[in-house]
N, C-alpha and C positions, 0 to 999 in steps of 0.2 A: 441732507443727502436724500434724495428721492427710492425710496426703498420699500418694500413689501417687510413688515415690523409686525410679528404677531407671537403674540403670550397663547402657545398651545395648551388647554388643561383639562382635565378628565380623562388623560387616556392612560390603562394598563400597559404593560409591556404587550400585553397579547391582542392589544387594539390596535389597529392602522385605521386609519383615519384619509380621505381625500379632502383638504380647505385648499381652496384658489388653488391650484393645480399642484399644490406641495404633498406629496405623500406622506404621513406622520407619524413615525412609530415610536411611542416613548414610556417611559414607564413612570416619569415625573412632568410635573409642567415644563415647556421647552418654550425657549424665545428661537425664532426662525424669522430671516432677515436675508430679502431677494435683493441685494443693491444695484443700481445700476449705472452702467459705464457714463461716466458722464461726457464724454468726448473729448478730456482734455488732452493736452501735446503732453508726453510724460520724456524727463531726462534720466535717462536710467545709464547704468554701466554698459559699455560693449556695443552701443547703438547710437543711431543719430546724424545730424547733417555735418558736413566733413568742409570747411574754408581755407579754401585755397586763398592763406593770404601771398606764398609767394608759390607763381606759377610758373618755373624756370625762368620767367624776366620778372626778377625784382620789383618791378611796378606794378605787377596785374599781383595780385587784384585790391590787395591790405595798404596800397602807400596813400589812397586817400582818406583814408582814416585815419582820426586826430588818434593819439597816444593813450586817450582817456577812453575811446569809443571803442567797445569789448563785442558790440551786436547784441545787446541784450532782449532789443525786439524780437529778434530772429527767432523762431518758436523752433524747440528742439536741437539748436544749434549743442555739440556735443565735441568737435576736435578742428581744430587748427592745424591744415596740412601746410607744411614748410619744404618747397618741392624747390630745391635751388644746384644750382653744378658743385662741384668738389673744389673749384679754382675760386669760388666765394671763401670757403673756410679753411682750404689750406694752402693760399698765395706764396706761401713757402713753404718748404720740405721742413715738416716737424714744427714749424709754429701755427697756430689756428686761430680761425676769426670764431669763436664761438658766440658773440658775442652777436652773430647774425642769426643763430636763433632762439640765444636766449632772451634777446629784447624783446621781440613780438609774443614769446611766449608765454612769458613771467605777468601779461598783462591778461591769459584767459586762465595759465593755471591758478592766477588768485582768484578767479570766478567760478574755480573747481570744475574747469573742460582738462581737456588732454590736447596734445599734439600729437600729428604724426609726420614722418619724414621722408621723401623720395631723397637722394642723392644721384644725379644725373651727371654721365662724362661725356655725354657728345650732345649740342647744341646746335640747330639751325639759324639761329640769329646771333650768335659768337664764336669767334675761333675756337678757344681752348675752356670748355666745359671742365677735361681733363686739366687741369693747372699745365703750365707752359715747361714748368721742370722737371715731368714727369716726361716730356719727349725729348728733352734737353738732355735725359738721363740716360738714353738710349731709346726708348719705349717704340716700337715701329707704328705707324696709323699711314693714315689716308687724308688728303685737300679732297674736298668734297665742295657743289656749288649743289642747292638744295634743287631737285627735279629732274640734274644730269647727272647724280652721280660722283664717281672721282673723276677728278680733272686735275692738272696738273698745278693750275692756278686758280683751286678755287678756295675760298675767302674763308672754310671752316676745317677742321679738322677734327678727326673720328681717329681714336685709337684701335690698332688689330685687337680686337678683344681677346683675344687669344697669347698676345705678347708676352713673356714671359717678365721681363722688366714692368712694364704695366700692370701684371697682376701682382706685382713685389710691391710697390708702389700700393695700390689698393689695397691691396691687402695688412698693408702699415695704417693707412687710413682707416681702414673698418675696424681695427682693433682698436685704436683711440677714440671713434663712434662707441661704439661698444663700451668701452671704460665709461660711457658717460651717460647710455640709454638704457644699456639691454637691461632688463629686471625692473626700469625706473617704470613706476608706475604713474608718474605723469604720461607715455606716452602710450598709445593706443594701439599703434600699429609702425609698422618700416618696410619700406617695400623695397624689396631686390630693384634698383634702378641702376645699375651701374652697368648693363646692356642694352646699347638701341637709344637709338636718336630721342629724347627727351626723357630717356630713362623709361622707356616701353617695351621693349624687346625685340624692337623692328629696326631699318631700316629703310624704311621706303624715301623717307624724305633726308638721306643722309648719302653715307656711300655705295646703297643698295646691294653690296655683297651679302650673300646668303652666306648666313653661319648654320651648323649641324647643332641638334639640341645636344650634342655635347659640350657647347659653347653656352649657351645658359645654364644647363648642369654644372658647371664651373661656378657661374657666378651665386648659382644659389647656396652649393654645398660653401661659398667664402664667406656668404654672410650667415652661414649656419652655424659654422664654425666660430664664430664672435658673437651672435646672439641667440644663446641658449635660452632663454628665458622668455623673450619678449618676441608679442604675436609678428612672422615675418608675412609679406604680402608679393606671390609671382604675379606676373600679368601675363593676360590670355593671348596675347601677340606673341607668346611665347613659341604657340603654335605655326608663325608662319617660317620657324627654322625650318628647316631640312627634318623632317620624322619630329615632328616640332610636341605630337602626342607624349612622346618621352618624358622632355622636361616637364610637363604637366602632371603627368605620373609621379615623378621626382619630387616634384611640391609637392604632391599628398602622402606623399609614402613619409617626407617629413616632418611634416606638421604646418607645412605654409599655406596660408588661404588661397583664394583668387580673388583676383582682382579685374574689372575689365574695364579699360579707360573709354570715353568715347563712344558714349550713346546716344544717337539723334545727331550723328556726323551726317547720317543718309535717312531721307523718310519713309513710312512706313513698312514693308519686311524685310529692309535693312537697315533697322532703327538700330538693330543690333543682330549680334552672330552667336556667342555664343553662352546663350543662357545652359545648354545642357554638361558644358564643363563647369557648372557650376554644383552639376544634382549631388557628385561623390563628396564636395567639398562641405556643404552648409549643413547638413545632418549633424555636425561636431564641431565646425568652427564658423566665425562672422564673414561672410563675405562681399565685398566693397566693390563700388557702384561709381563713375564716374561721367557727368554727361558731358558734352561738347562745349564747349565754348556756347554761353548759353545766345552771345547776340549772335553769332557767328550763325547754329544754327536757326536760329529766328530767318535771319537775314538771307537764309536758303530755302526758306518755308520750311525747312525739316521739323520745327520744333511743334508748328501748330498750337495745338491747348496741351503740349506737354505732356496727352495722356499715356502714352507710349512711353514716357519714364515710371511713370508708375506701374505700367504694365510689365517692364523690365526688372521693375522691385518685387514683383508678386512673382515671377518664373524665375529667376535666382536667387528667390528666397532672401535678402539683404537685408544687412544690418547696419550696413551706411552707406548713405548718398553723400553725392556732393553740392555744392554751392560754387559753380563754376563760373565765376562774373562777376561783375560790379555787385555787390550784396544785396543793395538795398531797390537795387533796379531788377533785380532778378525777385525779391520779395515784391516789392509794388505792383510787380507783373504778372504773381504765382499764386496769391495769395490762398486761395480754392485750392488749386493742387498740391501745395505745400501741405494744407489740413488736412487732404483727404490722404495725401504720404502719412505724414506722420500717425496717422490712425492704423495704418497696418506697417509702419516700418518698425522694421527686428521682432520685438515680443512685446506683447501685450497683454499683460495678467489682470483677467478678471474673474471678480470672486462670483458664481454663480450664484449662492450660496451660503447660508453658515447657521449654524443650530449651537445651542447652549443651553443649559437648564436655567431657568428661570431665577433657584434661589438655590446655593449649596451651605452647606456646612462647615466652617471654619475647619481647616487643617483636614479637610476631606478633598475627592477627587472632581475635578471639571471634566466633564466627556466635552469636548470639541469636535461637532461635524463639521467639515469645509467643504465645494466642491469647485471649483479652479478650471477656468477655460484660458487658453491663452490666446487671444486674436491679433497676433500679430502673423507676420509672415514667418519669421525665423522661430528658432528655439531660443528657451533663455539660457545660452550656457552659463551666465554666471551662474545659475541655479541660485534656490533658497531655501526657507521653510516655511509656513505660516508660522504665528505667534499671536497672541491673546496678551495685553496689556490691559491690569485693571488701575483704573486712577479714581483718587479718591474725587471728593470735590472743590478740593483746590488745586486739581490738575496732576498731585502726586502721584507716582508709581509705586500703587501695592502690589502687584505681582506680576510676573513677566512668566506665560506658558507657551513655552516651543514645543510646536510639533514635529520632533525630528524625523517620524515616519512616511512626512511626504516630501518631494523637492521639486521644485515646481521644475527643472530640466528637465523633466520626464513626461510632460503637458504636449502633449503631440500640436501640429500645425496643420491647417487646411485652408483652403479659399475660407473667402470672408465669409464668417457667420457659419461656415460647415466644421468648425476644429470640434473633436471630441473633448469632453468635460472629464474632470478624474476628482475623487473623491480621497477622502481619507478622514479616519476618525482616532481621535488620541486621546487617552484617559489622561489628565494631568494632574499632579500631586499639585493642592496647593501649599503656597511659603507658609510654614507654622507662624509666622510672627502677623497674618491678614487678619484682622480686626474685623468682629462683627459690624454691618453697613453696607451702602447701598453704594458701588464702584459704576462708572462709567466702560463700557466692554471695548475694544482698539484694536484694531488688525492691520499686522502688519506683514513684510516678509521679508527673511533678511539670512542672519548667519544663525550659528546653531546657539547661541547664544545670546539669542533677540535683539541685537542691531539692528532695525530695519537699514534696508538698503535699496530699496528698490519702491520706485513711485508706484500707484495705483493710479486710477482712474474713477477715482471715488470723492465725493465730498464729504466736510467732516473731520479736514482734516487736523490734526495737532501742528501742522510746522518740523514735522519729527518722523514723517512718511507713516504715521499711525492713523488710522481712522476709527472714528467713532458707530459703532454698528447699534449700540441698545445700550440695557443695564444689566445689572445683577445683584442680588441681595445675596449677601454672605452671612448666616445666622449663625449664631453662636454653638461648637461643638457641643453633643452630648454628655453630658456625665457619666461614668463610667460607675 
């Protein structure tokens, strides 16, 4: 680990001291330890690249990939988005093909990714998104030919969103969704798609009827209503309803992110629209990123060097992108921008800092200074804590010190390189059973219980999200 490592000695309490730019106030020898970020891609909770293995047509983009091939190249790869119509998994009323997403998915969550899920009921390249017996059952919609609208004879079909049969219907369906997602911690995210041609919230390429955002208010409060627990996702075409501000409003007054599909459809200042319905949302929760079809916009020159997707992650604050394309052609192609994303996508906790006494006292206290910048773009809502793990030298864990007075949620966000740093210092009891001897010192950040949980950017590391910062002699308590 490439790190500024220094045994402070000589100083009273009432000394301060300036060495290498470290201010040093201490009343015992102190080890102080500047680590530095080492650049690596970190896979942490709540963040990360997002694959579209199904992208409303079942083939794009996962069917050429063999059964064994999980993307392990992929740097930061984090969730498997399964974006497929409702007539895939319920071909009949009350029986279900779940079976469409639980194959692709059982093959990343044993690689310890997440899924997430759009659900879409109107399709441009198939008739019945909406399953065939949902119109059969009454349900009113619209023949649609994609660019003119309703037609009498045309080749797709869009349900009245508004149908009251249709929303009986759905509403049977998301409850059985729900029985099977909400709470489950394999998945990441679920976005309200049961509005709008591909499950977007539009119409343009569909029956171009203009719905009132009391028509996605519907859809949102239906999926609210069946997943109380797990993160829901609007999208920002929500806006082109009628007062379409509303339902946006309505997401956050809930608890649902935003989400905006389709960035680098058009090139440069209309790579995208609306990063500033983003500002209410990301201060508390993740907000998700989705670009265009990446040959698509290539093939329009929109995409260029892709800076413009990154520039889109730095102004809506994001906490996941996508992987819109063939994978590994879209990696082959990206390689630079991929690294330079994942260097500031979601949160990025680095230790500035960290101070320890040199040598303590068996069943006596460890003062731990830390000080914590976070260089990513978002906040870490998982939050954590620092922790101090000392191991002996066969790797052992002799004691585990949380500092529960700080949580790195609280590490504010900036452009690159300007986030403020936050400090925090903790007296820690040590375990009465730590044995006089010379412990290797390990930082880590995690739950309040010393789990680590959350990667670093450090080398050093144990296999176990701990890193190696110095030592510590622990000397034998006093006599009394």
């Amino acid at each position: 680990m490439k790190a500024v490592n220094r045994l402070i000695t000589g100083l009273t309490f009432a000394t301060v001291a300036l060495c290498g730019g470290i201010l040093v106030a201490a009343e015992a020898r102190q080890v102080v330890v500047q680590p530095k970020d080492n650049g690596s891609t970190l896979e942490n909770p709540g963040m990360g690249w997002v694959f579209h293995y199904y992208d409303n047509i079942p083939g794009n983009y996962g069917s050429k990939l063999a059964p064994s091939d999980t993307l392990d190249d992929f740097p930061g790869l984090a969730v498997i988005y399964l974006r497929i119509p409702w007539s895939y998994l319920e071909p009949e009323e009350g029986r279900f093909a779940w079976s469409v997403l639980d194959t692709p998915a059982q093959r990343w969550i044993a690689k310890g990714k997440q899924i997430a899920l759009r659900i879409s009921c109107c399709e441009s390249w198939m008739r019945y998104a909406t399953p065939a017996w949902v119109e059969k059952a009454g349900a009113k919609g619209h023949n649609f030919r994609t660019g003119k609208g309703v037609v009498p004879d045309g080749p797709h079909w869009e349900p009245d969103y508004n149908d009251p049969v249709f929303l009986n219907k759905l509403d049977r369906f998301l409850a059985a969704l729900a029985a099977r997602y909400d709470g489950n911690p394999e998945v990441a995210f679920i976005d309200v798609g049961s509005f709008g041609v591909w499950g977007e919230g539009h119409t343009f390429a569909s029956s171009r009827i203009v719905y009132s955002a009391e028509t996605a208010i519907k859809h949102i409060d239906l999926h609210c209503k069946h997943f109380k627990r797990t993160l829901l996702a609007a999208n920002d075409d929500f806006t082109f309803c009628k007062d379409g501000q509303r339902a946006i409003d309505h997401a956050l007054k809930n608890g649902l992110t935003l989400r905006d599909d389709s960035i680098l459809v058009q090139a440069g200042r209309n790579a995208y629209f609306h990063a500033g319905l983003a500002q209410p949302f990301w201060p508390t929760r993740p907000v998700i990123l989705e670009s265009e079809h990446y040959g698509g916009s290539k093939a329009r020159g929109c995409w260029q060097d892709g800076s413009l997707y990154l520039k889109a992650m730095e102004e809506y604050h994001a906490s996941y992108v996508s992987i819109h394309w063939w994978p590994r052609e879209f990696l082959n192609e990206n390689k630079d921008l991929i690294a330079r994303m994942n260097r500031r996508l979601g949160y990025r906790l680095q230790l500035v800092e960290a101070a320890w006494p040199a040598s303590v006292s068996s069943g006596g206290t460890l003062r731990l200074k830390t000080t914590w910048r976070n260089a990513g773009v978002a906040p870490c809502y998982v939050g954590g804590h620092p922790a101090v793990t000392l191991k002996d030298g066969a790797g052992g864990i002799a004691a585990v010190l949380v500092d529960q007075g700080l949580d790195v949620r609280s590490l504010s966000v900036g452009p690159e390189g300007q986030a403020a740093a936050k400090s925090g210092t903790a007296d820690l009891r040590l375990p009465f059973q730590l044995k006089p001897g010379t412990y290797d010192v390990l930082i880590s950040v995690g739950t309040t219980t010393g789990t680590p949980r959350i990667a670093l950017p450090l080398d050093g590391g144990d296999g176990q999200r701990r890193y190696r910062l110095g030592k510590i002699e622990v000397t034998a308590a006093p006599q009394p």
